[in-house]
C-alpha positions as CSV (number, residue, x, y, z in Angstrom):
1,X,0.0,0.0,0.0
2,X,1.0,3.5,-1.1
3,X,1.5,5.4,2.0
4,X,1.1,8.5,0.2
5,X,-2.8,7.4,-0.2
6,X,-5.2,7.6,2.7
7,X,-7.5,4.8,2.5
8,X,-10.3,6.4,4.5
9,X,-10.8,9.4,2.3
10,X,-13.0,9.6,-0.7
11,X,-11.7,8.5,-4.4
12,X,-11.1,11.3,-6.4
13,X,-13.7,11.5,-9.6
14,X,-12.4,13.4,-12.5
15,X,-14.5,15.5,-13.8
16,X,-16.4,15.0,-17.3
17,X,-15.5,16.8,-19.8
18,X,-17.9,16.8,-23.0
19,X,-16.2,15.8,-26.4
20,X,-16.9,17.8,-29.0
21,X,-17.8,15.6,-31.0
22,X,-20.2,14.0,-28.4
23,X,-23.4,12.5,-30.4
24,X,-25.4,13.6,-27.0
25,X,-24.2,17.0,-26.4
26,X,-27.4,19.4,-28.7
27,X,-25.9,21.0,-31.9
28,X,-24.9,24.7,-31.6
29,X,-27.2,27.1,-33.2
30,X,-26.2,28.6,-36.2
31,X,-25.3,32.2,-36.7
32,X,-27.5,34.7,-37.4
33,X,-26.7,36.5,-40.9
34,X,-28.2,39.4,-41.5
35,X,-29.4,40.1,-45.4
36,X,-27.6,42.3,-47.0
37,X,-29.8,44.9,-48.8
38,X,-28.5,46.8,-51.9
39,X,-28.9,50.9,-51.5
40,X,-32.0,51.6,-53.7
41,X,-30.4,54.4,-56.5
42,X,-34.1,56.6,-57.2
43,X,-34.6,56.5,-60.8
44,X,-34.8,60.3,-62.9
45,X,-38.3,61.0,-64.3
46,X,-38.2,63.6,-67.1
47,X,-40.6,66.1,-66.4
48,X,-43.7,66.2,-68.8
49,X,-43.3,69.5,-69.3
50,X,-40.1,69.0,-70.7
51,X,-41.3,66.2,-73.6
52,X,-43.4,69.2,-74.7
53,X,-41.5,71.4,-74.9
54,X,-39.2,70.0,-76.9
55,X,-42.1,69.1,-79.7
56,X,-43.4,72.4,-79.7
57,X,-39.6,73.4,-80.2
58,X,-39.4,71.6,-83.1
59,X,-43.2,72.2,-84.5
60,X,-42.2,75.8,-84.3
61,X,-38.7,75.7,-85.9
62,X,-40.2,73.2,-89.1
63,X,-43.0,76.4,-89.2
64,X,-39.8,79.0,-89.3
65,X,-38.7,76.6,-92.0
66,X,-41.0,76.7,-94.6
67,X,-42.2,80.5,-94.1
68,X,-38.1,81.7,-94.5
69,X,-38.1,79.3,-97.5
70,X,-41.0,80.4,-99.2
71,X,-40.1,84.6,-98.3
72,X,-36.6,83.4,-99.9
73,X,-38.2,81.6,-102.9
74,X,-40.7,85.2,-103.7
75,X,-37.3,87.0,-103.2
76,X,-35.2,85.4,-105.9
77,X,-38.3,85.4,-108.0
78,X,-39.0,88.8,-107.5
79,X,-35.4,90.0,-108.4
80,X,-35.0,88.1,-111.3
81,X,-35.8,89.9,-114.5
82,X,-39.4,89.2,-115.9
83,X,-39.3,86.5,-119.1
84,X,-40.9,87.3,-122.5
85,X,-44.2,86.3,-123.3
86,X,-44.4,84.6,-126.8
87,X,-46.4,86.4,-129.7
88,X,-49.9,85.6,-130.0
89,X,-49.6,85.1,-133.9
90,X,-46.4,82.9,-134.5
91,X,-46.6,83.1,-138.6
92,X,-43.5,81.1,-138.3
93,X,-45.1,78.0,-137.1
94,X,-46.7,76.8,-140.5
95,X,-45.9,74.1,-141.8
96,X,-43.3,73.2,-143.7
97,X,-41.1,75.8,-142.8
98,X,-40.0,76.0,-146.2
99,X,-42.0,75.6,-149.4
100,X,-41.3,72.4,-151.4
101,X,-39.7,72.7,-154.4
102,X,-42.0,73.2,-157.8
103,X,-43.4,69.9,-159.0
104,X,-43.1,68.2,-154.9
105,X,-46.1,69.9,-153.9
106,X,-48.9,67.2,-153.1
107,X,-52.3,66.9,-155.1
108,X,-54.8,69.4,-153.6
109,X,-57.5,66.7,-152.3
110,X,-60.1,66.2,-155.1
111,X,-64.4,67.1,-154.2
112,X,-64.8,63.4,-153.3
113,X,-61.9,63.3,-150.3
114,X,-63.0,66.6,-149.3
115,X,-65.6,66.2,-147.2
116,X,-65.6,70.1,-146.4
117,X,-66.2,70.6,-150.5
118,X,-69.0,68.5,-150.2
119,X,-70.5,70.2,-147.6
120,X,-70.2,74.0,-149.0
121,X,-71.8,72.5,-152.7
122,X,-74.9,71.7,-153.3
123,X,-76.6,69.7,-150.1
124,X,-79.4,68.4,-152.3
125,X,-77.1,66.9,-154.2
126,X,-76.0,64.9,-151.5
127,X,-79.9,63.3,-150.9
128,X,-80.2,59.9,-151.8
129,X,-81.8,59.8,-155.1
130,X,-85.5,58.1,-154.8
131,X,-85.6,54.6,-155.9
132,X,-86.8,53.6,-159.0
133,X,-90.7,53.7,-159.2
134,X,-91.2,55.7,-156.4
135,X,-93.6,58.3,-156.5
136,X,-92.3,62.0,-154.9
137,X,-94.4,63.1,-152.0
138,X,-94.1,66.3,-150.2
139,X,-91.1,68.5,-150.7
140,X,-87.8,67.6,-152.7
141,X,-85.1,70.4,-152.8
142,X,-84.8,73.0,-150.8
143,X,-87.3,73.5,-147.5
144,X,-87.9,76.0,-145.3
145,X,-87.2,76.7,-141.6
146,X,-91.3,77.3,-141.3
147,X,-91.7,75.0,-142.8
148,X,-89.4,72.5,-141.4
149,X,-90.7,73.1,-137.9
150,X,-94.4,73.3,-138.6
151,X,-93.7,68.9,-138.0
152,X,-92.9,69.8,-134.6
153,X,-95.7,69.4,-131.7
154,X,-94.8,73.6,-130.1
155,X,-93.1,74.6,-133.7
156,X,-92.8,77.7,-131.7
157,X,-90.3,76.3,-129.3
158,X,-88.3,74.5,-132.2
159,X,-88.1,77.8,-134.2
160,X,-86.4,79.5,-131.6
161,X,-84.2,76.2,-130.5
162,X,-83.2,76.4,-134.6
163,X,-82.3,79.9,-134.6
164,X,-80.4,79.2,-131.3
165,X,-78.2,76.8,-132.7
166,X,-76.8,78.4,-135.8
167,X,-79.4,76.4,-138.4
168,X,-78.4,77.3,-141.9
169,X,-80.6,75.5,-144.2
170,X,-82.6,72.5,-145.2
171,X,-82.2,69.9,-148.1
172,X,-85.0,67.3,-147.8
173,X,-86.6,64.7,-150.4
174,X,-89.8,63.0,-149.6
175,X,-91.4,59.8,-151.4
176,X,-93.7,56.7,-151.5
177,X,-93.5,53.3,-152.2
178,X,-95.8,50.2,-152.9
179,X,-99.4,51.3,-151.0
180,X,-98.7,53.3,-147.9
181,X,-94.5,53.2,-147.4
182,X,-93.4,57.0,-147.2
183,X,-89.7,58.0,-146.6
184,X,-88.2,61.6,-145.7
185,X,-84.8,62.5,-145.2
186,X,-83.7,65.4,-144.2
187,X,-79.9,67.2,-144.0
188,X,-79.8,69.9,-142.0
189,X,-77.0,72.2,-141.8
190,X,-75.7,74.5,-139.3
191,X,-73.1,77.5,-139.3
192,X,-69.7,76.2,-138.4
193,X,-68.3,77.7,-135.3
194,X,-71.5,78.9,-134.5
195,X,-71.5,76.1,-131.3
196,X,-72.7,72.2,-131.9
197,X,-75.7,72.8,-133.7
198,X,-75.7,69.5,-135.2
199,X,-74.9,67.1,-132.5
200,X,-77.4,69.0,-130.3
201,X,-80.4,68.3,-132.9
202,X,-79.5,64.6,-133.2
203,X,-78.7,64.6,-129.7
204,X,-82.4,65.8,-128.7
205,X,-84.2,63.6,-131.5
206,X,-82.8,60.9,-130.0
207,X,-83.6,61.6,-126.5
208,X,-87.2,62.3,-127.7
209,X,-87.4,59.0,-129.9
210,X,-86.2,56.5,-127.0
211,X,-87.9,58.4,-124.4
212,X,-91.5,57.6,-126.5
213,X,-93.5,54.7,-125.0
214,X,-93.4,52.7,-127.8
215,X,-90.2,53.3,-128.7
216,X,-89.0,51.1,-125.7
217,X,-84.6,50.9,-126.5
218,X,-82.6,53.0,-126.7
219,X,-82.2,52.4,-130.7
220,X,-78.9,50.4,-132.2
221,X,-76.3,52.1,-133.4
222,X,-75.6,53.6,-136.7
223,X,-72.6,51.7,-138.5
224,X,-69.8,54.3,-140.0
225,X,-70.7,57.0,-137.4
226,X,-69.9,57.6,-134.0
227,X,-73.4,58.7,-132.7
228,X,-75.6,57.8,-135.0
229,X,-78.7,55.5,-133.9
230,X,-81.9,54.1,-135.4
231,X,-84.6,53.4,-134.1
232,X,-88.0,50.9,-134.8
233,X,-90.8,51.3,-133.3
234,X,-93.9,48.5,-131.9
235,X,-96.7,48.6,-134.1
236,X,-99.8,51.4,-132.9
237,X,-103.2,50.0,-133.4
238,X,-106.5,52.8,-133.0
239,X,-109.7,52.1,-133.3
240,X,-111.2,52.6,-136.6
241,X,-107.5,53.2,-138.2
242,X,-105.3,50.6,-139.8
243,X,-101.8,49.6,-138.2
244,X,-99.1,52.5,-138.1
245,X,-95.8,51.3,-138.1
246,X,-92.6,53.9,-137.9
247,X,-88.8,53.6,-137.9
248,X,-86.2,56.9,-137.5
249,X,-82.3,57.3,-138.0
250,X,-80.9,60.3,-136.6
251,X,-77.0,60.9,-137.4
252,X,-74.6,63.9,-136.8
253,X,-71.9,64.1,-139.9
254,X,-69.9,67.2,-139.3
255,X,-72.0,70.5,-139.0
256,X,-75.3,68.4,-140.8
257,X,-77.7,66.8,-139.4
258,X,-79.0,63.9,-140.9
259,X,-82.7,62.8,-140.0
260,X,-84.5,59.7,-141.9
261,X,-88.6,59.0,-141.2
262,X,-90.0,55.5,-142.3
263,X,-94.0,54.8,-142.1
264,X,-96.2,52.1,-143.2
265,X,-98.8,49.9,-142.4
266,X,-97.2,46.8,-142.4
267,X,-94.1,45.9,-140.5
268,X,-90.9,47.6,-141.3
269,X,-87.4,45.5,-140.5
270,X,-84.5,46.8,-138.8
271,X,-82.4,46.1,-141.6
272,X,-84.3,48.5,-144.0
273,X,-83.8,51.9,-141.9
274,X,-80.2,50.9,-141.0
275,X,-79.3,49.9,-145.1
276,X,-81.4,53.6,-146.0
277,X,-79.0,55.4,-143.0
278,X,-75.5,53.9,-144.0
279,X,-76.5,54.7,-147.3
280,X,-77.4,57.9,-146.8
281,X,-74.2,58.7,-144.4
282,X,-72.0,57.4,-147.2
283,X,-72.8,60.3,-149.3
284,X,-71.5,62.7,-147.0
């Protein structure tokens, strides 16, 4: 026995000390991390005022612009010195400049090209003749205006509408075939210059002859001319009176007039009133 040791006193425990890595001992909290927060940088808002502005700025400045350009433009024009007007009458302008030499110079047109020639001459010469056994009826040759419009229902109004337009005068030729077939054609001429005499009385014969109740078209078209139309009519039965049938041709050729009337009592064809209107427009 150790003598060092005293048996009667009490064993000496050492104290425990925890491991660190003791599975019993609780887990040390973790450390508390405070977020870190980004400074907030405010963000510039242009004033409205200033977005305005800056349009009106440039509204006013494209005004500036266009009023210093257009004072400029009057300014240059007003300085510069005033041009020339050209002469009214320019003899120079005919043509050819320079007479062709003797024996180049073309063939003067002869009466049958001339279509002007044919017009100044003799207009009753230009009536289709009447066809062979027809009987005249009415007048052939020359007619009067008062006499001309004396056909019309207020020949008051058409005297006045004639004289209006420039009317010169009136070649007509009248005549009959078979029992009761009557054809009149009429060429009526008006002053050149004097306005569109001609196309205004075919214009308002044919408004009148397809504005008729019986007519019921507007008429077919005229082959050779650019207006010209004909027109047949249904057949008009009255009491007590046999059938009347009608056809018309109405054709502007120039300053004349050309005016054809068909009446029967039997049916006329289409054909017949167009055939007796290109023929009649061929003479011109």
């Amino acid at each position: 026995m150790d003598p060092a040791v005293d048996p009667a006193a009490p064993p000496v425990v050492a104290p425990v000390v925890p491991s660190a890595v003791d599975p019993v001992a609780e887990p040390a909290a973790p450390p508390v991390v405070e977020p870190v927060t980004e400074p907030v940088v405010p963000v510039a808002v242009r004033p409205r005022r200033r977005v305005l502005r800056t349009v009106g700025l440039i509204a006013v400045a494209a005004v500036l612009g266009l009023v210093g350009g257009t004072a400029v433009g009057y300014r240059i024009q007003a300085d510069r010195e005033p041009t020339a007007l050209p002469a009214l009458n320019q003899l120079g302008l005919a043509y050819p400049a320079k007479s062709l030499p003797k024996g180049e110079e073309p063939e003067p047109l002869s009466a049958k090209e001339d279509h002007q020639a044919k017009a100044e001459g003799d207009l009753r010469k230009l009536l289709l003749p009447r066809p062979a056994g027809a009987r005249a009826d009415g007048e052939d040759g020359w007619e009067s205006l008062s006499t001309y419009v004396d056909d019309y229902t207020q020949p008051d109004a058409a005297l006045e509408f004639q004289l209006d337009q420039g009317i010169r005068r009136i070649a007509t030729r009248a005549w009959r075939t078979g029992e009761h077939r009557r054809v009149e054609i009429n060429l009526v001429q008006y002053r050149s210059g004097a306005g569109l005499g001609a196309w205004n009385h075919v214009m308002d014969q044919q408004r009148n002859a397809s504005g008729e109740g019986r007519a019921g078209s507007l008429g077919e078209p005229v082959k050779g001319s650019s207006d010209g139309r004909y027109f047949v009519y249904p057949v008009k039965r009255e009491a007590g009176f046999m059938d009347s049938y009608a056809a018309r041709a109405f054709i502007q050729h120039g300053d004349i007039a050309i005016t054809i009337l068909m009446s029967d009592t039997r049916k006329i064809a289409g054909n017949e009133i167009r055939s007796l209107a290109e023929r009649q427009l061929g003479r011109l």
